[in-house]
NUKE-433389 format. One record per residue (C-alpha): residue in three letters; x negated, y, z negated. Coordinates in Angstrom, 2 decimals. Example, Ala and Ser with C-alpha at 12.3 -4.5 7.8 and 13.67 -1.06 7.14 Angstrom:
("ALA",(-12.30,-4.50,-7.80)),
("SER",(-13.67,-1.06,-7.14)),
This chain:
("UNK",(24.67,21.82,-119.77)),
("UNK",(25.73,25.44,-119.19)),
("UNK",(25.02,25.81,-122.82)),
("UNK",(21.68,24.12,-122.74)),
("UNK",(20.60,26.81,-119.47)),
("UNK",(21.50,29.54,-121.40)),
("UNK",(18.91,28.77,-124.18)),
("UNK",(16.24,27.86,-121.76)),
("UNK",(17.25,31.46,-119.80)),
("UNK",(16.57,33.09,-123.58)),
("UNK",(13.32,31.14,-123.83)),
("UNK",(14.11,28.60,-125.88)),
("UNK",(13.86,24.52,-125.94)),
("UNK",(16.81,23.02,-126.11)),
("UNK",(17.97,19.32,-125.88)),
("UNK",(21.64,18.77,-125.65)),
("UNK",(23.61,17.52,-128.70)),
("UNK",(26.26,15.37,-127.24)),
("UNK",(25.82,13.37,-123.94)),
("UNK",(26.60,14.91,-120.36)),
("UNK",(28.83,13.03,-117.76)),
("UNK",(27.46,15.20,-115.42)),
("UNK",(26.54,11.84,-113.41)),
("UNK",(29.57,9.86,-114.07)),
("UNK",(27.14,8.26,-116.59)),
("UNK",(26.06,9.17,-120.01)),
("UNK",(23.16,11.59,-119.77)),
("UNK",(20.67,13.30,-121.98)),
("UNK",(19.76,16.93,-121.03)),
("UNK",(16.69,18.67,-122.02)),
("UNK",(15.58,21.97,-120.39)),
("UNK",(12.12,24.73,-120.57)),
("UNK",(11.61,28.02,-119.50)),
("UNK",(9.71,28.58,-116.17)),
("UNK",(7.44,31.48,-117.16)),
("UNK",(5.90,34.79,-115.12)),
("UNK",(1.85,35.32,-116.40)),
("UNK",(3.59,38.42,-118.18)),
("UNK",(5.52,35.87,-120.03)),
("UNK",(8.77,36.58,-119.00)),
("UNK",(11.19,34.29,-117.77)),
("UNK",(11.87,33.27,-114.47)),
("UNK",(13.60,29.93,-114.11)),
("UNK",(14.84,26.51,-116.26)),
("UNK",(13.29,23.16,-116.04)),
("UNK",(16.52,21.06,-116.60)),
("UNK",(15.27,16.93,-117.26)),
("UNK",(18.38,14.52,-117.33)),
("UNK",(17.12,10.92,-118.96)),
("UNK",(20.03,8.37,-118.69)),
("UNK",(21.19,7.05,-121.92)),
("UNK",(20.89,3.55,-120.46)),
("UNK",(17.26,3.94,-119.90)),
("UNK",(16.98,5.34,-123.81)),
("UNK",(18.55,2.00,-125.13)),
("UNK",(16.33,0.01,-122.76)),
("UNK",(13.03,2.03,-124.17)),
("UNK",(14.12,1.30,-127.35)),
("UNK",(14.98,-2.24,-126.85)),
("UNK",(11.26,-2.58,-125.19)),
("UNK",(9.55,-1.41,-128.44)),
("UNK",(11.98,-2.83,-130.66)),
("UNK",(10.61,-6.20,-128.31)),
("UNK",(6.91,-5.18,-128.76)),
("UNK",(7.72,-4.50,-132.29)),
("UNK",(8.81,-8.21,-132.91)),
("UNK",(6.05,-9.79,-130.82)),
("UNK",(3.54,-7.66,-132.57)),
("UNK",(4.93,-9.11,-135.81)),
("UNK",(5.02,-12.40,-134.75)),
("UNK",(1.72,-12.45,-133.21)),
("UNK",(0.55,-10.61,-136.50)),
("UNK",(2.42,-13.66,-138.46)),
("UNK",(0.12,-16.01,-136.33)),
("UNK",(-3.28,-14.24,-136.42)),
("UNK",(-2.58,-14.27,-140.48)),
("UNK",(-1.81,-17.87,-140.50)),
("UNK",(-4.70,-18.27,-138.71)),
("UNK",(-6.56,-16.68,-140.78)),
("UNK",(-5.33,-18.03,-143.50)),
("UNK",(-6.24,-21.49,-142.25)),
("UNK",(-10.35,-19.97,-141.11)),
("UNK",(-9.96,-19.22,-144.79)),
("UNK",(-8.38,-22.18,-146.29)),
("UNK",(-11.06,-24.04,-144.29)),
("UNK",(-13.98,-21.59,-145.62)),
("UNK",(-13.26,-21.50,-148.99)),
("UNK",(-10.98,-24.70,-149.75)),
("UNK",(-12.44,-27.39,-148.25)),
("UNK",(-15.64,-26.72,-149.67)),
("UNK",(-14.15,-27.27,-153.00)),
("UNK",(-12.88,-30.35,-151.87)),
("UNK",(-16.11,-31.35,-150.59)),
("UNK",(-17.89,-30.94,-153.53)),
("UNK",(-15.13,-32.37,-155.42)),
("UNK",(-15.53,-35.31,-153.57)),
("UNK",(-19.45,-35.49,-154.57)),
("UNK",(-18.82,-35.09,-157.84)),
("UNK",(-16.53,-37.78,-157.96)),
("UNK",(-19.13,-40.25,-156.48)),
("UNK",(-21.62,-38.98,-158.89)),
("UNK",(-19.49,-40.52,-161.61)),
("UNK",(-19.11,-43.52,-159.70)),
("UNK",(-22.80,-44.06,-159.68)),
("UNK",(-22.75,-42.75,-156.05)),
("UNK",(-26.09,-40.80,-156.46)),
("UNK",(-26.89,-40.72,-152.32)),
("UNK",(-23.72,-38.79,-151.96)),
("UNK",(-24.40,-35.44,-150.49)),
("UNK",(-21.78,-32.34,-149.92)),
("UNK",(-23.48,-31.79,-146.08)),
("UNK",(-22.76,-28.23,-146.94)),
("UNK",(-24.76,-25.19,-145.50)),
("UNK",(-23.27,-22.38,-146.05)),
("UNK",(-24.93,-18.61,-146.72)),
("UNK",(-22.70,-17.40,-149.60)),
("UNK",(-22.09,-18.56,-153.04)),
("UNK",(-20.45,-21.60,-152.17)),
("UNK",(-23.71,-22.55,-150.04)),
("UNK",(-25.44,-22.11,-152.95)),
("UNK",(-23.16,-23.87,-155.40)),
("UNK",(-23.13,-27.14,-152.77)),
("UNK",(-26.79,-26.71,-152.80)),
("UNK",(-27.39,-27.21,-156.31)),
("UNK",(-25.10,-30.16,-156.61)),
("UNK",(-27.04,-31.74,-153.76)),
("UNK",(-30.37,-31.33,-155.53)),
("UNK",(-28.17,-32.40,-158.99)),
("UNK",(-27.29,-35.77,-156.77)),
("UNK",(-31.33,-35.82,-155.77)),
("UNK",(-32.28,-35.83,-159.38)),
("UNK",(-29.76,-38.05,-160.71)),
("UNK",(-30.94,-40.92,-157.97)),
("UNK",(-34.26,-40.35,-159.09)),
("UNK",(-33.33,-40.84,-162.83)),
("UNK",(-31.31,-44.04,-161.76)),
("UNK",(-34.42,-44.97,-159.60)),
("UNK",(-37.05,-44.63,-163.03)),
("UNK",(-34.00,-45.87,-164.95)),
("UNK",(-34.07,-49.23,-163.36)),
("UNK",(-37.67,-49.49,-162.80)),
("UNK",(-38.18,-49.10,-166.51)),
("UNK",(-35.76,-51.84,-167.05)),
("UNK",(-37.43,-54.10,-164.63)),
("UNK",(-40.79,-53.33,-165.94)),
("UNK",(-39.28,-53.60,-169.50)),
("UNK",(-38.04,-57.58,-168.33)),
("UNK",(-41.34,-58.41,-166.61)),
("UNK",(-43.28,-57.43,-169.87)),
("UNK",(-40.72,-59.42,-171.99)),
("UNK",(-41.15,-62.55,-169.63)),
("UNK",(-44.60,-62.05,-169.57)),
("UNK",(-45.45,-61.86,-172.96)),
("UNK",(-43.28,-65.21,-173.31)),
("UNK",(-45.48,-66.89,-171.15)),
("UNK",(-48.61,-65.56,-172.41)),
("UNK",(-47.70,-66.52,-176.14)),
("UNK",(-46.14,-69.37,-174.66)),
("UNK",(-49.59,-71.42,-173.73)),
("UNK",(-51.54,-71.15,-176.50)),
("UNK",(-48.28,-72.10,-179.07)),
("UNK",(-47.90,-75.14,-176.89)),
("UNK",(-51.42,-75.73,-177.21)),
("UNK",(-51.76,-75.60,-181.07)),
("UNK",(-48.34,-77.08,-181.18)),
("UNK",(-49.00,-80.06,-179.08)),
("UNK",(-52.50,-80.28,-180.97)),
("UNK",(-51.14,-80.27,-184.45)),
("UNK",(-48.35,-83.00,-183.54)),
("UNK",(-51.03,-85.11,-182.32)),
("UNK",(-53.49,-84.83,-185.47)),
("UNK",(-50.60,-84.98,-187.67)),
("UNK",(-49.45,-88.34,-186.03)),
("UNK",(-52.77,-90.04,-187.39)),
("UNK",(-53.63,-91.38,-183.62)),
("UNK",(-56.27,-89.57,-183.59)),
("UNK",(-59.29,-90.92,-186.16)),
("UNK",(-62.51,-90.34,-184.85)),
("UNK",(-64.75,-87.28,-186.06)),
("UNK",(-65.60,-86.13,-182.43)),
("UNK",(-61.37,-85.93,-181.29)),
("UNK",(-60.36,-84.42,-184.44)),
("UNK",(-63.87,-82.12,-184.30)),
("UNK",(-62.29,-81.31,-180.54)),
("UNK",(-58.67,-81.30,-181.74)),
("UNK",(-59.69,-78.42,-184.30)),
("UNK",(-61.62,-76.32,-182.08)),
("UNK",(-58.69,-76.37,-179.42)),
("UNK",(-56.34,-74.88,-182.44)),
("UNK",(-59.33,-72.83,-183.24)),
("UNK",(-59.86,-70.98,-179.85)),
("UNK",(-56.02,-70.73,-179.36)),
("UNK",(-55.26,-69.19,-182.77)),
("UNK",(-57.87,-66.70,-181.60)),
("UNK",(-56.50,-66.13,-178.32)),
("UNK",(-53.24,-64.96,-179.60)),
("UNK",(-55.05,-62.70,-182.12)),
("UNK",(-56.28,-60.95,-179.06)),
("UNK",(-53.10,-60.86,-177.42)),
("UNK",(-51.25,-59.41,-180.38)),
("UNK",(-54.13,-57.04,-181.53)),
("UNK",(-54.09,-55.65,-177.76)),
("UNK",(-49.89,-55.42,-177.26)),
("UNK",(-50.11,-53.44,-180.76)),
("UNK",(-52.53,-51.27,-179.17)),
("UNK",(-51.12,-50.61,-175.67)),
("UNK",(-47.92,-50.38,-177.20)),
("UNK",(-49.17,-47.69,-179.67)),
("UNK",(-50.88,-45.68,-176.99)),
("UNK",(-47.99,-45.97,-174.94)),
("UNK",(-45.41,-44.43,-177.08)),
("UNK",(-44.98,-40.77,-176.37)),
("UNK",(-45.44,-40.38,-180.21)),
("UNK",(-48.65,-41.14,-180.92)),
("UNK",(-51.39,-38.68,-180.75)),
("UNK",(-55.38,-39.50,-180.57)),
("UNK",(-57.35,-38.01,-183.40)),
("UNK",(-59.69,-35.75,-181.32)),
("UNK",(-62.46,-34.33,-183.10)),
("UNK",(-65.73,-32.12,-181.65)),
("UNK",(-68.19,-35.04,-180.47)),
("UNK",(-71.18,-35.97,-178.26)),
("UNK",(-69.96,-38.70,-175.49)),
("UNK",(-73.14,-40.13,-175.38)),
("UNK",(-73.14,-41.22,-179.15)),
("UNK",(-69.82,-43.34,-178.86)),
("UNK",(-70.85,-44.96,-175.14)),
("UNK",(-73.89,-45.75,-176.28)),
("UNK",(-73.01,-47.90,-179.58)),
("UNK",(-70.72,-49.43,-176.89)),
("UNK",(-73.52,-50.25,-174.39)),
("UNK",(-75.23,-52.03,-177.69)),
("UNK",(-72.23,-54.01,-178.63)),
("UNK",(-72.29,-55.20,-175.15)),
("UNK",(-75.56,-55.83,-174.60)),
("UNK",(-74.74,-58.76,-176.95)),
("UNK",(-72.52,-60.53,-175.28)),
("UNK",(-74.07,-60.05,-171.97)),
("UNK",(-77.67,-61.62,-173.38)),
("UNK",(-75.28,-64.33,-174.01)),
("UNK",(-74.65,-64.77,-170.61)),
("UNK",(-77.72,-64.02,-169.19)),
("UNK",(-76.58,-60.96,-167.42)),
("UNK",(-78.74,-57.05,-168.26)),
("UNK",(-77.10,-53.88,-168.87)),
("UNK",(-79.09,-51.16,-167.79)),
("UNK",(-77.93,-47.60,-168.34)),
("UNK",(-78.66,-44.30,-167.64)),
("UNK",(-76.70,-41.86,-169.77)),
("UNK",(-77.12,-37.43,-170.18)),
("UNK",(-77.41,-36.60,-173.18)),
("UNK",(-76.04,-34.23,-174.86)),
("UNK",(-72.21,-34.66,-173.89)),
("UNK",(-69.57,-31.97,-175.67)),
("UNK",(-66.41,-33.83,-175.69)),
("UNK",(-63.42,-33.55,-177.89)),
("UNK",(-61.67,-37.08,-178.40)),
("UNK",(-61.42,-40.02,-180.82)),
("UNK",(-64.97,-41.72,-181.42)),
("UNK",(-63.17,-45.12,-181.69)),
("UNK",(-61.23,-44.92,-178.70)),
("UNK",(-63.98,-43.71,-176.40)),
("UNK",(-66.09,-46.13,-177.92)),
("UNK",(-63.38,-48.49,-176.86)),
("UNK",(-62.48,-47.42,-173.32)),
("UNK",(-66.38,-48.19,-172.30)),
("UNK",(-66.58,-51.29,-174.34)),
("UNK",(-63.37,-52.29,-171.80)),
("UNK",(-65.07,-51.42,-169.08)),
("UNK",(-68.84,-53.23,-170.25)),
("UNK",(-66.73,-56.27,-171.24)),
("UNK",(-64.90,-56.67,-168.14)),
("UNK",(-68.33,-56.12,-165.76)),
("UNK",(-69.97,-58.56,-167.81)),
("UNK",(-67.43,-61.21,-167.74)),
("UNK",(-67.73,-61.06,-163.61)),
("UNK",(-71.44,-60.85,-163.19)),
("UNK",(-73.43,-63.77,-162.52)),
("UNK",(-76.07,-65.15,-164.34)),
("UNK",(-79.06,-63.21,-163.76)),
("UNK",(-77.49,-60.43,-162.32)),
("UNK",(-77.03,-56.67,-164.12)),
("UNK",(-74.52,-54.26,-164.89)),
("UNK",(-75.33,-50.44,-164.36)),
("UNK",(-74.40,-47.72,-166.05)),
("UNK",(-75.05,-44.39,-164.45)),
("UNK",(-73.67,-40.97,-165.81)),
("UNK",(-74.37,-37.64,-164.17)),
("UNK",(-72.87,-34.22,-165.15)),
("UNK",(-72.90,-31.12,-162.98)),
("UNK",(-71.82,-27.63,-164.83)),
("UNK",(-68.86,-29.09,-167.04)),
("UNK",(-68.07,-31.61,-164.52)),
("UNK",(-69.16,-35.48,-166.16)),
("UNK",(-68.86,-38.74,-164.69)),
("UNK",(-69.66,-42.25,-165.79)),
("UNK",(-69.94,-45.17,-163.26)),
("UNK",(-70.46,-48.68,-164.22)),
("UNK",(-70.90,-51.52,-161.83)),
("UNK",(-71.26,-55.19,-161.72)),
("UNK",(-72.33,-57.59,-158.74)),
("UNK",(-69.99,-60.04,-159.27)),
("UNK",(-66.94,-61.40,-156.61)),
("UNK",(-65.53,-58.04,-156.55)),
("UNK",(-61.63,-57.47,-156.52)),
("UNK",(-59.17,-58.32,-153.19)),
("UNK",(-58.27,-55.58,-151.53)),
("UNK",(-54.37,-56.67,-152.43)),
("UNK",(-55.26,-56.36,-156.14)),
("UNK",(-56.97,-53.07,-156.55)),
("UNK",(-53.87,-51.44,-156.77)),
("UNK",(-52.70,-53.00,-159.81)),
("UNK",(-55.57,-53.64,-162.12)),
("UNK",(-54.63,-51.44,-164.17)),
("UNK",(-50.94,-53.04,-164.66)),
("UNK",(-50.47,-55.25,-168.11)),
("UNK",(-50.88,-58.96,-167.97)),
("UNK",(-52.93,-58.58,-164.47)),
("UNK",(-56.19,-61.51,-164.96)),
("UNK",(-58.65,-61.37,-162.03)),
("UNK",(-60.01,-65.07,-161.43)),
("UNK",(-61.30,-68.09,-162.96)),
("UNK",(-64.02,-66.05,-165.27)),
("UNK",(-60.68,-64.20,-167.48)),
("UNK",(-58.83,-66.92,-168.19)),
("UNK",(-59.48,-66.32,-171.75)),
("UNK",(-58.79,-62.79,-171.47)),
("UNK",(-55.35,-61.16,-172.35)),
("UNK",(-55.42,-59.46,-169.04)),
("UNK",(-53.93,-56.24,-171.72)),
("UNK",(-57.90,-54.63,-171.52)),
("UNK",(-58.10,-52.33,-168.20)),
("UNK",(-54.24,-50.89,-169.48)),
("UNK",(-55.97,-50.02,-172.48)),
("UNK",(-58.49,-48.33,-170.80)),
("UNK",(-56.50,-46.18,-168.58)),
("UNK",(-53.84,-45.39,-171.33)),
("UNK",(-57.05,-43.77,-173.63)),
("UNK",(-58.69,-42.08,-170.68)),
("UNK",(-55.40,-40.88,-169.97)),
("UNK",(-54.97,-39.55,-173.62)),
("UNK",(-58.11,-37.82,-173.30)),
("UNK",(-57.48,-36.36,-169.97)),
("UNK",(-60.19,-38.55,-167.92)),
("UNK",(-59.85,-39.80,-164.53)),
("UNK",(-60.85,-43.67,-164.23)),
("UNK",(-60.34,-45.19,-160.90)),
("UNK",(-62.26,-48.40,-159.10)),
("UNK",(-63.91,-49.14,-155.89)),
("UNK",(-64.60,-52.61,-154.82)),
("UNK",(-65.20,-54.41,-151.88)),
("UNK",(-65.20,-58.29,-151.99)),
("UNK",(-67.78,-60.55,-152.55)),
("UNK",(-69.75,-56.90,-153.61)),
("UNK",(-68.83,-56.22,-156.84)),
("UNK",(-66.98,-53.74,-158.47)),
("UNK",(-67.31,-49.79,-159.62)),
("UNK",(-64.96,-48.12,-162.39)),
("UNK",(-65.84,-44.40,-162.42)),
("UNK",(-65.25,-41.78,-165.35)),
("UNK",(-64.72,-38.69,-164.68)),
("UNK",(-64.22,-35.68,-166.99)),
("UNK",(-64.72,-32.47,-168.20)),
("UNK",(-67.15,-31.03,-171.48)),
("UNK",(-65.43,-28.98,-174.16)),
């Protein structure tokens, strides 16, 4: 310590090298000049620091030291897990999805929404699993619309076969020997032979203007030419009936479509108003255009259409009443399949017991 004075007495800073028993305990001596505001030394600061309280400083921080690390061990597990959980179970999430997916699972959902990539990865599955259910959903509507045509189109070939069937066994038994039965007998085959000449004619049509395929030869026309040779082909089968068509079509039309099929989609329309009406009564035909705006309205009188059918006249196979029972009930799917080729809009209004309106609407070219 004597040593240690001496260097604080010559200015200096000195810590002793080797430990002091000074206190009957080992002791660590450090000393500092007192100073004068000349600078000159006065006096010695002399600190004494027992060794024992040096180990147990150290043995505090060595302490802290291991409780930081182990508290740093646990916050990175921790965050390890936050991660883990962030990033992992996501994955397993969507995993999950995907796997149902290929089950046929298509209403199985991620329930992920997060803002980062993996957010927007979930998010696209989801909408993946959104469009899939809606491809199964068309998928298996197609297939049950596919079976109800099939079993439709049994039955409807199905009468009249019986018919001319049951018809020919009988003549061909030789029961029947009298003019007037075999005169009835033959006009029975007769009017069944031409029934299914309908039906085939019109499932070879809607099925040709059904399939994505086919394409309408459109040519530059007037619409009024083509609706009007329909309104005369229909004028004679409604004098038949007894029933007037009265029309009132602008002229000139610029349209660009098929002639035939036009001509056709009216001639639908005029056939099924006809078959409807009452004797006596008239069908009207009323077309207006404004700018390039056209529309074509044509009305009956007749029983009109229940409110729980208007929705599906327009479906294959679909007869309204007693007064179509020799149609094919193929004609109003005809009609919306060639406006729909030509871009027209045909709807219906109808209220019962009032009759019925389809209504054409379109654009010139």
């Amino acid at each position: 310590m004597e040593e240690v004075l001496q260097e604080v007495l010559s200015g200096g800073t000195p810590v002793a090298d080797s430990f002091s028993s000074l206190f009957a305990e080992p002791m660590v001596t450090a000393g500092a000049p007192i100073r004068d505001s000349a600078g000159n030394v006065q006096g010695a600061v002399l600190v004494h620091r027992h060794l024992a309280d040096l180990q147990e400083a150290e043995y505090t921080g060595l302490k802290i030291l291991g409780s930081s690390l182990l508290l740093g061990l646990l916050l990175t597990a921790l965050l390890a897990a936050a991660l883990a959980r962030h990033f992992i179970a996501p994955l397993y999430a969507m995993k999950d999805t995907a796997e149902a997916f290929r089950s046929g699972d298509y209403n199985a959902r991620t329930g992920l929404a997060q803002d980062d990539e993996l957010g927007l990865l979930a998010g696209s599955l989801d909408e993946l699993g959104r469009r899939l259910g809606e491809a199964e959903a068309e998928r298996s509507l197609l297939q049950r619309q596919r079976q109800e045509f099939l079993a439709a189109v049994s039955h409807e070939l199905r009468t009249p076969l019986t018919v001319i069937k049951g018809t020919w066994e009988l003549l061909q038994s030789g029961f029947v020997t009298e003019e007037g039965k075999l005169t009835d007998c033959r006009r029975r085959i007769e009017e069944n032979l031409s029934m299914l000449e309908r039906l085939v004619r019109d499932l070879l049509e809607l099925t040709r203007l059904q399939s994505p395929g086919f394409e309408v030869q459109k040519e530059q026309l007037d619409l009024a030419e083509p609706f009007n040779e329909a309104l005369r082909s229909a004028r004679t089968l409604a004098e038949k009936k007894g029933v007037a068509i009265k029309a009132n079509l602008p002229s000139p039309l610029p349209f660009t479509g098929d002639y035939g099929r036009l001509r056709q989609l009216l001639l639908v329309l005029l056939d099924n108003a006809v078959k409807f009406s009452p004797a006596g009564t008239a069908v009207e035909v009323e077309g207006e255009l404004s700018g390039q705006d056209w529309q074509l309205q044509v009305t009956d009188h007749g029983p009109g259409i229940p409110p729980e059918d208007l929705p599906h006249i327009f479906d294959r196979f679909k007869k309204g009443g007693q007064d179509n029972a020799q149609g094919t009930g193929l004609g109003l799917a005809i009609a919306r399949e060639i406006a729909l080729r030509h871009g027209i809009e045909l709807t219906c209004e109808s209220r019962q017991g009032e009759g019925a309106s389809f209504i054409l609407k379109g654009k010139t070219a």
